[in-house]
C-alpha positions as CSV (number, residue, x, y, z in Angstrom):
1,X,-1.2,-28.1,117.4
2,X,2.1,-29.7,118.9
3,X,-1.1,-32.6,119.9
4,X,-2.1,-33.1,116.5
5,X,1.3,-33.2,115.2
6,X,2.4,-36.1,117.7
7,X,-0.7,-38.3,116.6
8,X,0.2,-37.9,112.9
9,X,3.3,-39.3,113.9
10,X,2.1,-42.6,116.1
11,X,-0.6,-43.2,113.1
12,X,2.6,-43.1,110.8
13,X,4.6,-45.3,112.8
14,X,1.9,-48.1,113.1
15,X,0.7,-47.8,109.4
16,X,4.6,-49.3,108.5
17,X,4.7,-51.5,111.3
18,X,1.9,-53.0,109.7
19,X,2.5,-53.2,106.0
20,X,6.2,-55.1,106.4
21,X,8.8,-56.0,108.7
22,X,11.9,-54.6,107.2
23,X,11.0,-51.6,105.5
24,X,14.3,-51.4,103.6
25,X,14.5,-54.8,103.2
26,X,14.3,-54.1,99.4
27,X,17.6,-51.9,98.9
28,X,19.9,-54.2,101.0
29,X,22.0,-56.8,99.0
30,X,22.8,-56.6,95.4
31,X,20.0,-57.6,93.9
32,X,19.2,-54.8,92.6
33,X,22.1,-53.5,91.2
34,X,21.6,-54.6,87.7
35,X,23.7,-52.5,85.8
36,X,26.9,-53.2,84.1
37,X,28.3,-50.1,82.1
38,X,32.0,-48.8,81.7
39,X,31.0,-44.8,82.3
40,X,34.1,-43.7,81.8
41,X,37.8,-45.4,80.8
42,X,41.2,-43.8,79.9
43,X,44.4,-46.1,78.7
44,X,47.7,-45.5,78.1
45,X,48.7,-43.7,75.2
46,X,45.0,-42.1,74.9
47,X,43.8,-38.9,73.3
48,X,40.5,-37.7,73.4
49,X,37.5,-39.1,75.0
50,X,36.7,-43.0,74.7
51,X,33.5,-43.4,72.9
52,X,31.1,-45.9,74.7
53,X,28.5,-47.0,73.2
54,X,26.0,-50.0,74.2
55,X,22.7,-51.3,72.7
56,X,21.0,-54.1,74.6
57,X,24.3,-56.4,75.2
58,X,25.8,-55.1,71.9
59,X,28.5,-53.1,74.1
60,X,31.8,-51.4,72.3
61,X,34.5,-49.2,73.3
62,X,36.5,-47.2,70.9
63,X,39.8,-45.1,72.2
64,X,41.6,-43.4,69.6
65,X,45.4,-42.9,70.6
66,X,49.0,-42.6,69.2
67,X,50.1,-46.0,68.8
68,X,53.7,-45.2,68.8
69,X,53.9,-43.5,71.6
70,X,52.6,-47.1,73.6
71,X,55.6,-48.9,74.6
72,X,53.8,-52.9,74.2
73,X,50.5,-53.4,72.8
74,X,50.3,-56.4,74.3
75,X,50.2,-54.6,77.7
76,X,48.3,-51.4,77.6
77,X,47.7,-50.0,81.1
78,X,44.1,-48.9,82.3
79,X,45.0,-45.4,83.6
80,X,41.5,-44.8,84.9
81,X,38.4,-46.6,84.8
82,X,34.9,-46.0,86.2
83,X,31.9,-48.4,86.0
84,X,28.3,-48.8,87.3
85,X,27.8,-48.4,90.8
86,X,28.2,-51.9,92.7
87,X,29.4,-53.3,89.0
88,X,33.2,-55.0,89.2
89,X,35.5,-56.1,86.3
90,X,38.9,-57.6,86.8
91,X,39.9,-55.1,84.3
92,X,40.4,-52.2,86.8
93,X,42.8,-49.0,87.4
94,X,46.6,-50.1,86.9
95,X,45.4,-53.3,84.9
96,X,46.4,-54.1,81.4
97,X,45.0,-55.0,78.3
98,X,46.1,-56.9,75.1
99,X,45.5,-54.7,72.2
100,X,48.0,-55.8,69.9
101,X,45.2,-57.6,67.6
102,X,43.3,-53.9,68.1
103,X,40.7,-55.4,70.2
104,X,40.5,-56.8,73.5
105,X,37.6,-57.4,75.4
106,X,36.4,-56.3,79.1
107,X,34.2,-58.2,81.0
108,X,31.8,-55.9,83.7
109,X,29.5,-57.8,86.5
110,X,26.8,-56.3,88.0
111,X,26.5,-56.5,91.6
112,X,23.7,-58.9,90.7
113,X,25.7,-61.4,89.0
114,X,25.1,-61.2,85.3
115,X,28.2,-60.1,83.3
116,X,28.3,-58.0,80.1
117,X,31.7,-58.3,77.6
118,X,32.3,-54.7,76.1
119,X,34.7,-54.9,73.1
120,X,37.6,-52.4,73.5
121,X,39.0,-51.5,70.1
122,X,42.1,-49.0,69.6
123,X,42.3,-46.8,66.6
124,X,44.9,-44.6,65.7
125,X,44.4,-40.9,66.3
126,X,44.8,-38.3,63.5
127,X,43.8,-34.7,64.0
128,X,42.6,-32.5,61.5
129,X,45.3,-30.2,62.2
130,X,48.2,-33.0,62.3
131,X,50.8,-33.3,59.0
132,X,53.0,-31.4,57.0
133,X,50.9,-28.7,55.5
134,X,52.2,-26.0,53.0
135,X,51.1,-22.1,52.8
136,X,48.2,-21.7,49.7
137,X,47.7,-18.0,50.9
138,X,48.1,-15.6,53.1
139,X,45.0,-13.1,53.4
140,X,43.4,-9.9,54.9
141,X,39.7,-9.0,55.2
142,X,39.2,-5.2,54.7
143,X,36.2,-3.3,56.4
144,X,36.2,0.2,54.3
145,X,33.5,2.1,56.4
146,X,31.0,-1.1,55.8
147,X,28.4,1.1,58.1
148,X,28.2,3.7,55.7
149,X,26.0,3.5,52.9
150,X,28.8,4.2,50.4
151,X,31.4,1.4,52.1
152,X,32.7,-1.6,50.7
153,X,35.0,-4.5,51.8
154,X,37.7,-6.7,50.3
155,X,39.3,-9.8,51.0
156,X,42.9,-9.8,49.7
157,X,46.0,-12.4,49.0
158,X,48.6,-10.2,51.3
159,X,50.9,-11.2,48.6
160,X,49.5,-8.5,45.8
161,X,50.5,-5.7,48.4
162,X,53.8,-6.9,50.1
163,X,56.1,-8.6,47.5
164,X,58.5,-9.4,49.9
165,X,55.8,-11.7,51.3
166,X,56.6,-14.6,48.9
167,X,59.3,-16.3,50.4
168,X,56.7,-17.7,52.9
169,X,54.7,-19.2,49.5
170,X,57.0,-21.9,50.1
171,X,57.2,-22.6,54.0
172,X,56.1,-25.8,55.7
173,X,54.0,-25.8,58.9
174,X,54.2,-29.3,60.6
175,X,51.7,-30.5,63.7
176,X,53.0,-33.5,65.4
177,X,50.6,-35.4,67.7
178,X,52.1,-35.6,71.3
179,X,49.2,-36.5,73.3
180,X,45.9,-35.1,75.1
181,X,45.0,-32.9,78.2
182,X,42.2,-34.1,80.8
183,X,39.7,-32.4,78.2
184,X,40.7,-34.5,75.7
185,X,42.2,-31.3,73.8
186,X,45.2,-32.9,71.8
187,X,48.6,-31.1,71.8
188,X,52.1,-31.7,70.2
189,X,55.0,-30.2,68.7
190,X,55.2,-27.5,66.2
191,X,57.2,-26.6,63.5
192,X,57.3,-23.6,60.8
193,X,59.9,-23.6,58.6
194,X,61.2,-22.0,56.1
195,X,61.0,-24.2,53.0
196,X,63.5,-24.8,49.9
197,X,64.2,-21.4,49.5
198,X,65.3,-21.0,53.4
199,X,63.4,-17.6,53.7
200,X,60.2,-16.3,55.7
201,X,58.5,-14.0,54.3
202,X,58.2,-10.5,55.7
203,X,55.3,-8.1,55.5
204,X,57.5,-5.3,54.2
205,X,58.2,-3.2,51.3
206,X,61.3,-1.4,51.4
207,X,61.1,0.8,48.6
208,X,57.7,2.4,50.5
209,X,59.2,2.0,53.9
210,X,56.6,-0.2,54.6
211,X,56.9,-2.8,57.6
212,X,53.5,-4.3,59.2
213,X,55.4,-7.6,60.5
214,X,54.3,-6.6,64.2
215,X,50.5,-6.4,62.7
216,X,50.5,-9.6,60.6
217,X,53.1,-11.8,61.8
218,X,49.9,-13.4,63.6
219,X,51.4,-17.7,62.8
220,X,54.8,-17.6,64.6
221,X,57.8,-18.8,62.6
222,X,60.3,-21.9,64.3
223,X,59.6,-24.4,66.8
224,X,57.4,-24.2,69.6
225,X,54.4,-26.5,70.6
226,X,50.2,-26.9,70.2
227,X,47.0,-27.1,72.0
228,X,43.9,-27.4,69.9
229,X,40.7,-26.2,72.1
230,X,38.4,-27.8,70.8
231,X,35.6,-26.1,73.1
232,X,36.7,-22.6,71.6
233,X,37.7,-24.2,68.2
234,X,41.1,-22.3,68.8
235,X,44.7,-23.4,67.9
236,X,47.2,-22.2,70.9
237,X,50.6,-21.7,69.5
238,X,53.3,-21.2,71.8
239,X,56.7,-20.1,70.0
240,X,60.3,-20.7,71.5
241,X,60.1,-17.6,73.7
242,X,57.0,-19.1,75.6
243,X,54.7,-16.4,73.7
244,X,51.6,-17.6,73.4
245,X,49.2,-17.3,69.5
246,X,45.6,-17.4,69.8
247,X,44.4,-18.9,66.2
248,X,40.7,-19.6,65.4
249,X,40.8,-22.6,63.5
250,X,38.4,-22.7,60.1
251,X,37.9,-26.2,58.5
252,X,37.5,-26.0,54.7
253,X,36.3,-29.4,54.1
254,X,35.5,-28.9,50.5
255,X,38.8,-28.4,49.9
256,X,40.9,-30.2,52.4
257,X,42.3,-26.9,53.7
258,X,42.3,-25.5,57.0
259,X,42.6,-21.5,58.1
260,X,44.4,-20.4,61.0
261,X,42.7,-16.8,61.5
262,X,43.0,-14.0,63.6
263,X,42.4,-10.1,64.4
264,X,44.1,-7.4,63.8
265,X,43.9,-3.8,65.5
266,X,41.3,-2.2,63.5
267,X,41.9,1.3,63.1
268,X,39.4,3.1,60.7
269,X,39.7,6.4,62.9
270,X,43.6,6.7,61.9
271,X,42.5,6.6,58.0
272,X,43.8,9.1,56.1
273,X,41.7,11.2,53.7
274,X,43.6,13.7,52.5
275,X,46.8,11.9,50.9
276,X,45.3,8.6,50.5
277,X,47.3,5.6,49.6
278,X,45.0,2.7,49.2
279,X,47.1,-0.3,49.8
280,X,49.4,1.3,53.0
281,X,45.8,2.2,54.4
282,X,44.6,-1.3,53.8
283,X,47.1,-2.8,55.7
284,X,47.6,-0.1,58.6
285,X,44.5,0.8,59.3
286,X,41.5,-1.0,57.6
287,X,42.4,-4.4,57.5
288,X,40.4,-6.0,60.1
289,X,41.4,-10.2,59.5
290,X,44.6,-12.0,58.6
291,X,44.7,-15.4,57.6
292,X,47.0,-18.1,56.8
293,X,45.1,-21.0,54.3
294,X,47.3,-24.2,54.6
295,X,47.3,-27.3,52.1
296,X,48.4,-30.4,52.0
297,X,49.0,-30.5,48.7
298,X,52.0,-27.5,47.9
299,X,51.0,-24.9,45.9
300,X,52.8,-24.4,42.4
301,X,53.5,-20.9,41.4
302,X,52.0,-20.0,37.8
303,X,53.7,-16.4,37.5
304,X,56.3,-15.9,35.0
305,X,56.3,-11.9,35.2
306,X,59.3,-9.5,35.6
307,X,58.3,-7.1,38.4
308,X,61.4,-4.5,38.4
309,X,64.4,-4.5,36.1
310,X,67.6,-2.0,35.9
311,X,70.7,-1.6,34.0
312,X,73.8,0.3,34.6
313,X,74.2,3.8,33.8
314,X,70.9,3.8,33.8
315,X,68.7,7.2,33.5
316,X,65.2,7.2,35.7
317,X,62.3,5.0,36.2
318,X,61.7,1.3,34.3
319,X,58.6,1.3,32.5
320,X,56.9,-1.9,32.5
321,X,54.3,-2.2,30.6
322,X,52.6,-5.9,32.0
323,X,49.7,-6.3,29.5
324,X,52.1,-5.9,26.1
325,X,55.4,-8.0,28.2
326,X,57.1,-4.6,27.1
327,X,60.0,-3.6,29.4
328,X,62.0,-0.1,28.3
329,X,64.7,1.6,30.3
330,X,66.3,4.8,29.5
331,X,70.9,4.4,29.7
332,X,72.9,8.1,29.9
333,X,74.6,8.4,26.7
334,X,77.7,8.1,27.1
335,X,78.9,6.1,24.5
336,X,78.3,2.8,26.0
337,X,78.6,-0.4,23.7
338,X,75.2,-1.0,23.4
339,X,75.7,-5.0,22.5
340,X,77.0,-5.9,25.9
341,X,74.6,-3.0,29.1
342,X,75.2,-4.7,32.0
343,X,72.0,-5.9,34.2
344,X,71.9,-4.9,37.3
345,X,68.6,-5.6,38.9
346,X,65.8,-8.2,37.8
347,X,62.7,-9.0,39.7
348,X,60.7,-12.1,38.3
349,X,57.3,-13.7,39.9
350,X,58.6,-15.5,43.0
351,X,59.5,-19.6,42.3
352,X,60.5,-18.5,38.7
353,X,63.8,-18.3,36.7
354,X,64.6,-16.3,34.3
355,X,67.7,-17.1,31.4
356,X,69.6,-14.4,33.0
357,X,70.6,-12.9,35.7
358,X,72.0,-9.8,37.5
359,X,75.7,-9.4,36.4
360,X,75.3,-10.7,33.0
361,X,75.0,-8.3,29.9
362,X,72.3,-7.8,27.7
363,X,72.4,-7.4,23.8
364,X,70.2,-4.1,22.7
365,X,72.3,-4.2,18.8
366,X,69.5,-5.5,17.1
367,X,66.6,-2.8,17.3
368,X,67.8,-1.4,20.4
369,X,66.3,-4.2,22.0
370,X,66.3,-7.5,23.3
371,X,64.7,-10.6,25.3
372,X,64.5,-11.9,28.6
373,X,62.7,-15.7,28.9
374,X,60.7,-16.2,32.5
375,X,59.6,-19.7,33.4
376,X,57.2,-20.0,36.4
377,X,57.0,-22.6,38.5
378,X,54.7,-24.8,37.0
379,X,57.0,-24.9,33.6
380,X,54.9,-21.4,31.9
381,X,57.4,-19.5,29.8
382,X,56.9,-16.4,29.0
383,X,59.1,-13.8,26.6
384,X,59.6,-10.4,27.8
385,X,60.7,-8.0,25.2
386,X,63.3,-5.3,26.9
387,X,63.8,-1.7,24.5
388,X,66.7,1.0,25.6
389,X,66.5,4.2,25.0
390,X,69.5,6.5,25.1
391,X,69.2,9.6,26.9
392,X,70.6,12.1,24.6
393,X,71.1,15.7,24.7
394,X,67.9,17.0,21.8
395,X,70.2,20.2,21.6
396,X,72.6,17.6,19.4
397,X,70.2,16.6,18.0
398,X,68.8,18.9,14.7
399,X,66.2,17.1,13.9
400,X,64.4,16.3,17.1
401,X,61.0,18.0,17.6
402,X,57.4,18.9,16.1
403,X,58.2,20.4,12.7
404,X,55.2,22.7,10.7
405,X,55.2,21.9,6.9
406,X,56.2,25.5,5.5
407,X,56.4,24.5,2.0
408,X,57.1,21.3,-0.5
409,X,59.6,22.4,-3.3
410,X,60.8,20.7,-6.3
411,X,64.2,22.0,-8.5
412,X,64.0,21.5,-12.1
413,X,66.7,21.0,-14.1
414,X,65.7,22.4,-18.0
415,X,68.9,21.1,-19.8
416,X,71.0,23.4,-18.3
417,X,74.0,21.4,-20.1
418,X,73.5,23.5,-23.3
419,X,74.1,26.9,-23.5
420,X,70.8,27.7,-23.8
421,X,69.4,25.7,-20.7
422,X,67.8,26.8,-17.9
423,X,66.9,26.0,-13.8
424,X,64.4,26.3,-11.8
425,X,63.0,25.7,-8.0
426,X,58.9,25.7,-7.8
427,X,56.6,25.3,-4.9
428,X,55.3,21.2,-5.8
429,X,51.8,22.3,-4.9
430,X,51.6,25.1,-7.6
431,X,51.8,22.0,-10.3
432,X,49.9,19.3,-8.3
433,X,46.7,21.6,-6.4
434,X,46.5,18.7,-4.4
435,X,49.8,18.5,-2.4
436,X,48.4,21.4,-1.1
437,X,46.2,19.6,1.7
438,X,50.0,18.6,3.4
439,X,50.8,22.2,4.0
440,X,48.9,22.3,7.5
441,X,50.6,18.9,8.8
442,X,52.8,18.4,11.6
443,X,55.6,16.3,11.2
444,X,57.7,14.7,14.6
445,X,60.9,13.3,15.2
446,X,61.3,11.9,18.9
447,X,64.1,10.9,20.3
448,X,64.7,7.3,21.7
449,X,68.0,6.8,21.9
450,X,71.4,6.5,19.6
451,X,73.6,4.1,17.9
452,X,76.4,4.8,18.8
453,X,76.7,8.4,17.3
454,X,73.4,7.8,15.4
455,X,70.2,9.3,17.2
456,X,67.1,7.6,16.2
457,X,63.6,7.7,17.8
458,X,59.7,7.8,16.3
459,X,58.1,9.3,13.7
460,X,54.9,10.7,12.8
461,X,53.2,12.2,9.9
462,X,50.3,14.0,11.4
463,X,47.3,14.9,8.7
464,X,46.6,18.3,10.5
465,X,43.7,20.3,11.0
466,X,42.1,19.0,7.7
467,X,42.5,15.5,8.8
468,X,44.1,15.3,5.4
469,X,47.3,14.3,4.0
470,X,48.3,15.9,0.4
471,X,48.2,13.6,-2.8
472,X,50.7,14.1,-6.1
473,X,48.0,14.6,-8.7
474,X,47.0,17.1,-11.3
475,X,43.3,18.7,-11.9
476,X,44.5,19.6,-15.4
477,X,42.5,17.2,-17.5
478,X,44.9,17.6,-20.9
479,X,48.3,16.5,-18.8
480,X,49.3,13.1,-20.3
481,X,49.3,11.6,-16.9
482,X,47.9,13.3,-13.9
483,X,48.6,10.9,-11.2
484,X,52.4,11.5,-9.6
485,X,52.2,9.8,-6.0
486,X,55.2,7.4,-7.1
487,X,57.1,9.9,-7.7
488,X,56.7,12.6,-5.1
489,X,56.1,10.5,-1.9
490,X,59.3,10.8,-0.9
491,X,57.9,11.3,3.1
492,X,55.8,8.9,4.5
493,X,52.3,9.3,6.2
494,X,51.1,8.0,9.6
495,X,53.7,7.0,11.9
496,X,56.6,5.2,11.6
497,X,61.1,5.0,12.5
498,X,64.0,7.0,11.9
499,X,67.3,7.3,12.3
500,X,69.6,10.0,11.4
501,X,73.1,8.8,9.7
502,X,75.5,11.6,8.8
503,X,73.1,13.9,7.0
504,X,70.9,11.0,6.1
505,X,67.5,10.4,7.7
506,X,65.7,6.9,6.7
507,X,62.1,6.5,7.9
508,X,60.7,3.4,8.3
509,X,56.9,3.7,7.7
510,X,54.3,0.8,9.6
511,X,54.3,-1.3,6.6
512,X,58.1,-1.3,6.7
513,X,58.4,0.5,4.0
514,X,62.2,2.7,3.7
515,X,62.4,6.5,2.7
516,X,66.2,7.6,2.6
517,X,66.1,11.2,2.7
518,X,68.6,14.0,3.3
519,X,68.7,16.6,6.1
520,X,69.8,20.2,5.5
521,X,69.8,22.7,8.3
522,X,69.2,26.2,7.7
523,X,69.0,27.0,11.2
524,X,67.7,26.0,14.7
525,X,64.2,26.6,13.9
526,X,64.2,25.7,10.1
527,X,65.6,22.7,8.4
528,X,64.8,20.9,4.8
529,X,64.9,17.0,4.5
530,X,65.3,16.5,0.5
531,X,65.1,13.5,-2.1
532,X,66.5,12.7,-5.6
533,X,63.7,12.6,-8.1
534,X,64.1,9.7,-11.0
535,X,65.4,12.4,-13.9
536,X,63.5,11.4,-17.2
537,X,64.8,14.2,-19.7
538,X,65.1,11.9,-22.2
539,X,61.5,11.6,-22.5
540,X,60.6,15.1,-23.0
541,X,58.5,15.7,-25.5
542,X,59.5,18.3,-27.9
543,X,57.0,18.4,-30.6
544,X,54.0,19.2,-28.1
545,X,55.5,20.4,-25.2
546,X,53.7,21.5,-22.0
547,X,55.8,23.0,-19.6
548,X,54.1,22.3,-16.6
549,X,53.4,19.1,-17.2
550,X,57.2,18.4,-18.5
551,X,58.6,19.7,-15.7
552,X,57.0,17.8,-13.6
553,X,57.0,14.5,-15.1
554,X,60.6,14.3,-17.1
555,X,62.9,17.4,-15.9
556,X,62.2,17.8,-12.3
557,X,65.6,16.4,-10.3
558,X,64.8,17.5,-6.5
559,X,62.5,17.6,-4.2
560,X,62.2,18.9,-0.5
561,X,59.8,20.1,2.6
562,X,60.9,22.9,4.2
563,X,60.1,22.7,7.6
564,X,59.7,25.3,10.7
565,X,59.4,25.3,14.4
């Protein structure tokens, strides 16, 4: 074998022997280095990667870089260069070149002679993170047991759950361009700040006890500086205190907007299902993602709504009713002049003003009410109507309650100026059949509140079982007139106003209407509220007399419901 192996080798040797002299007489020299590329090249001032690009002996170079941050265009120093093997260019490491025109032009020989111009032009650099940009939203992601067939998920504006979150609707987030790494991975300086109104935002709501800051204060407030990784499409935020903020970076081109997103600790197993509040178990446990969207363009704010209002003195919670722009609050009665309550709490939609403010008095003399005009941001006003209601003592108060109908009288006065006239009280319903359908109505006086010593409240008229209300007429065909509604509707129907003057009680009715009636108290659980009756004795017919009809028509003075608890 070692034989064979030693002939294979001699045959070898005298097979090249025979086809040239100089077997590598074809790679020595240059001739054959024919190429004339810039591989790679890095100037002052540079970020990113230069793009080289070269078609036949069309060959260009573009470098993007911060213009400012090169002291003379004119002399722009190669930092690095790197060409074809065996290719030369007087344009090498610690050269310069003159881009003040924004092109210059390197020439590259081959190690063969022939000589290629590549056009260098520099463009300024702008990242798609760099600017001032303003805060459109701040937002969670929600997974609400997603794996189970009955799950769901939300994506939510943090702002709806955390109110004292808006200050931030107003920040500025600036990235300034510094320069690049090796990778090409630009990095600056970094600013969040706290815009016009010089407050952050906090993810907190004090009146719950609420504080998730820790959880979602995710894009760091102050200075600090940048790296964009553009291999992990990451933004890396590092604050003052050299704490480092891992941000996936979301591009919305559509929109021009960007999203700096991250995770949160998701913990579904900590959810509460026995006293479930939605929103704290949103944020605590099934939020999942927060985000920060960022603009260029600042966001105006279109609300013009007042979120939480108080007065002094007063008496439990604010009602706010959003939908109607109905705010009422409830003052102790105490005697307070009602035309001057002191305000001394008003939340409003953040970015708007209101014509009013805490410390300044409000003037409830005009219907126990009054306005309040919020403006958003944008220039939207809106007119919020504000009622007070006095909280007064109902055991004052005779008249307060649900009151059963126990009978509807009329007193008739039968000329009882002559010697030989007579009186008399009737139930109304024994005359008129019809007034009988009131009988099984309810009648209510609540209590809103009091003018100074005058309580005054709703009322209500309520048709009863029958779903009827009574009517003044006669079934007694051979009456004159029959119909007696003018004259006997002395309490309204439906619902309605009151207030209680004295021992006077006037009911406003829905159409505005006004019935001035008098109260008379028999006792706690029984009271009367009367009315004069037009007294028409002068027409009383004397040659064809009806009694019943008389009295009712002409001679009856009085009339009155007696009601009952």
């Amino acid at each position: 074998m070692k034989k064979l192996n030693n002939i294979y080798f001699i045959v070898l040797a005298l097979f090249f022997v025979a086809c040239t002299e100089n077997p590598l007489e074809d790679v020595e020299g240059t001739d054959w280095q024919k190429e004339r590329n810039v591989v790679s090249i890095l100037v002052e001032g540079q970020i990113g990667t230069a793009i080289i690009e070269r078609n036949f002996d069309d060959a260009k170079i573009k470098i993007y870089a911060k213009t400012e941050n090169i002291a003379d265009l004119s002399k722009v120093e190669i930092k690095n260069i790197e060409l074809s093997y065996g290719a030369t260019s007087e344009n090498e490491k610690d050269t310069t070149l003159d881009l003040s025109s924004g092109t210059a032009t390197i020439a590259v020989t081959a190690g063969a002679g022939e000589t290629l111009n590549w056009e260098v032009t520099l463009l300024p650099f702008m990242s798609d993170l760099e600017g001032t940009w303003y805060i459109g939203d701040v937002r969670m992601y929600c997974d609400m047991f997603t794996w189970e067939s009955w799950g769901w998920e939300k994506n939510e504006s943090m702002f709806s759950y955390l109110a004292e979150l808006n200050p931030e609707l107003d920040n500025e987030i600036i990235f300034t361009v510094e320069g690049a790494d090796a990778k090409g991975n630009p990095f600056g300086n970094y600013e969040h700040n706290a815009g016009n109104d010089g407050a952050f935002g906090s993810y907190t709501d004090a009146s719950k006890g609420w504080n998730f800051n820790t959880r979602f204060r995710k894009v760091p407030t102050g200075k600090g500086t940048w790296l964009r990784d553009f291999e992990r499409n990451k933004v890396i935020i590092t604050d003052a205190n050299k704490v480092e903020h891992e941000l996936d970076l979301e591009l919305l081109t559509a929109t021009n907007e960007v999203n700096l997103k991250t995770e949160v600790p998701y913990l579904a197993e900590n959810f509460n299902w026995t006293d479930t509040d939605w929103s704290y178990e949103e944020l605590a446990h099934m939020s999942k993602l927060t985000w920060y969207t960022l603009t260029k363009e600042r966001v105006l704010q279109t609300g013009n709504s007042i979120t939480g209002l108080t007065v002094k003195d007063q008496v439990g919670d604010t009602q706010i009713d959003a939908d109607a722009k109905e705010i009422t609050v409830t003052v102790a009665d105490n005697g307070a002049d009602i035309s001057a309550i002191e305000l001394t709490g008003l939340n409003i939609s953040y970015a708007a003003t209101a014509d009013t403010s805490v410390g300044n008095t409000l003037n409830f003399s005009t219907d126990n009410s009054t306005t309040i005009n919020v403006t958003s941001q944008t220039g939207e006003s809106t007119l919020w109507t504000v009622k007070l209601k006095i909280d007064v003592d109902l055991s004052n108060v005779s008249i307060a309650g649900t009151w059963n109908i126990a009978e509807i009288g009329v007193y008739c006065d039968m000329f009882t100026w002559e010697s030989w006239g007579w009186e008399k009280t009737e139930l109304l319903n024994n005359y008129l059949p019809s007034a009988g359908k009131e009988l099984d109505n309810t009648i209510s006086f609540v209590v809103e509140g009091k003018n100074g010593d005058n309580p005054y409240g709703t009322f209500e008229n309520n048709a009863g079982a029958d779903g009827e209300h009574g009517d003044f007429v006669s079934d007694d065909t051979t009456w004159p007139e029959t119909e007696f509604n003018a004259r006997f509707r002395k309490v309204p129907t439906g619902t309605g106003t009151w207030e209680l003057v004295g021992d006077t009680v006037t009911i406003t009715d829905s159409a505005g209407t006004v019935f001035v009636l008098t109260l008379e108290i028999n006792s706690e659980t029984e009271i009367a509220i009367t009315s004069e009756v037009e007294y028409l004795s002068e027409l009383y017919n004397w040659t064809d007399t009806n009694y019943n009809y008389e009295e009712t028509a002409h001679m009856s003075k009085k009339m009155w419901y007696n009601l009952s608890k």
